[in-house]
C-alpha positions in Angstrom: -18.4 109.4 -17.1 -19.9 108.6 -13.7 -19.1 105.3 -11.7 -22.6 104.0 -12.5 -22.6 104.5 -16.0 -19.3 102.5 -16.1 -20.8 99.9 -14.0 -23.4 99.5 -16.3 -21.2 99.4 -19.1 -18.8 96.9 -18.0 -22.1 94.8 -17.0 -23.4 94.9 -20.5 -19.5 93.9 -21.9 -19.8 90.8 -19.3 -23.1 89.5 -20.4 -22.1 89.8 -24.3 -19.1 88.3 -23.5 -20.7 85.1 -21.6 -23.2 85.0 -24.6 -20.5 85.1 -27.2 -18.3 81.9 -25.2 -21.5 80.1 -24.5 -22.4 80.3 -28.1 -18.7 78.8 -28.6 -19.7 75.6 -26.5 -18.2 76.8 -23.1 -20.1 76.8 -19.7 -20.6 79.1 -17.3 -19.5 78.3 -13.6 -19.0 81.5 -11.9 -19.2 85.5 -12.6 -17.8 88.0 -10.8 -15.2 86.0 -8.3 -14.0 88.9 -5.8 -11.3 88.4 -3.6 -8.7 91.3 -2.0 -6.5 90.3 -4.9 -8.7 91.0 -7.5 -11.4 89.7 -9.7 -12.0 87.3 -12.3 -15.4 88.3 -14.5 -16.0 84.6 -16.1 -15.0 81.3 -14.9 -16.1 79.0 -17.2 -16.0 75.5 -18.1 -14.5 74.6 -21.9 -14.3 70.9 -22.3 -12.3 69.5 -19.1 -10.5 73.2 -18.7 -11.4 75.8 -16.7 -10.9 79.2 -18.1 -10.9 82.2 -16.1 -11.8 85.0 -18.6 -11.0 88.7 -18.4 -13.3 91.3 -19.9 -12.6 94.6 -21.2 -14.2 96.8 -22.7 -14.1 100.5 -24.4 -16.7 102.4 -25.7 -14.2 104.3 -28.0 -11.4 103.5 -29.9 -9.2 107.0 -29.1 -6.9 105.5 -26.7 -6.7 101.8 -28.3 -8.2 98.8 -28.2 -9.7 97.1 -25.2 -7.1 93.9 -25.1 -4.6 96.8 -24.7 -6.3 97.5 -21.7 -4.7 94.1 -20.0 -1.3 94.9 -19.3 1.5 93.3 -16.9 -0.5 94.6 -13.7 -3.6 93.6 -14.7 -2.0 90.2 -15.8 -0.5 90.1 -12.0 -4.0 91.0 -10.0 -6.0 87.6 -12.4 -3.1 85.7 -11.5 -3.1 85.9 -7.8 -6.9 85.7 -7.9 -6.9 82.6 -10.2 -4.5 81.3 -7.3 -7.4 82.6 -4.4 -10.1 80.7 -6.3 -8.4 77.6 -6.6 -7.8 78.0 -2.6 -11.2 78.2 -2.1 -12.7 75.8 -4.6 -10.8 72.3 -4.4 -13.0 70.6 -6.8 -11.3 72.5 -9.5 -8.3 72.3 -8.5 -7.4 69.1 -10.9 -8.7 71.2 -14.5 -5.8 72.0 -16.4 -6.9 76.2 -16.2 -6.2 78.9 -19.2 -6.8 82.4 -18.8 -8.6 83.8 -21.6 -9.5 87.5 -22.4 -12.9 88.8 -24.2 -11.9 92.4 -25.8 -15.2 94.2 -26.5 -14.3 97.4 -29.2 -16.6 99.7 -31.0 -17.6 98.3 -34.5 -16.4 100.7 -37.4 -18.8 103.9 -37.8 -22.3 103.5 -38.1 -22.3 99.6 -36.8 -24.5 98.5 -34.5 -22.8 95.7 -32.7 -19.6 96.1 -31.2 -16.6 93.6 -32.2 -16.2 91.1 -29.7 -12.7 89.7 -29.7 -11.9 86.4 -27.9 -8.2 85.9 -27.1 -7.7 82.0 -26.1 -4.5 81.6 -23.7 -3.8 85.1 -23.6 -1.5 85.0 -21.0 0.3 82.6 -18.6 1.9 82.7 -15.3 5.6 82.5 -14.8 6.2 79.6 -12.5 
């Protein structure tokens, strides 16, 4: 699969993924937050928390699901750019924050629509 087609894909996964938490009541603040530690796709605002969302996604189910997809290391990299963000952006800094994950599978043969999984407080740091 070429870079741009993955792009593209994990593009598509991030805009269902707003659409699916926005439809849930949360707001969007931020996409895409890059720093040299990593990146967070969603930051968004879910009553007086702010949740700092990871999306994956797969376009086939051979190797697993996508919340698979977000082990220990990939844990590590949100966390140390959760702790960037919050650096940079002191107004946030007093939200109680949750990291939540958005796992984007193929639906069962023949559907249409993926399965869009939201995983509240999927993961916390160790401090």
């Amino acid at each position: 699969m070429s870079p741009d087609s993955t792009t593209v894909r994990g593009r598509q996964g991030e805009d269902l993924a707003c659409r699916h938490l926005e439809a849930q009541g949360l707001r969007l603040l931020e996409r895409n937050y890059r720093c040299r530690a990593g990146e967070i796709d969603l930051v968004m605002l879910d009553g007086g928390a702010l949740v700092l969302v990871e999306v994956r996604s797969r376009s086939t189910s051979n190797h697993g699901g996508a919340a698979a997809t977000v082990g220990a290391r990939k844990q590590q990299r949100f966390i140390r750019a959760a702790r960037h963000l919050m650096l940079t952006r002191r107004d946030w800094r007093s939200l109680p924050v949750r990291f939540d994950v958005v796992a984007i599978d193929p639906g069962p043969a023949g559907a249409a629509q993926p399965v869009v999984t939201w995983i509240r407080d999927a993961f916390r740091t160790r401090e």
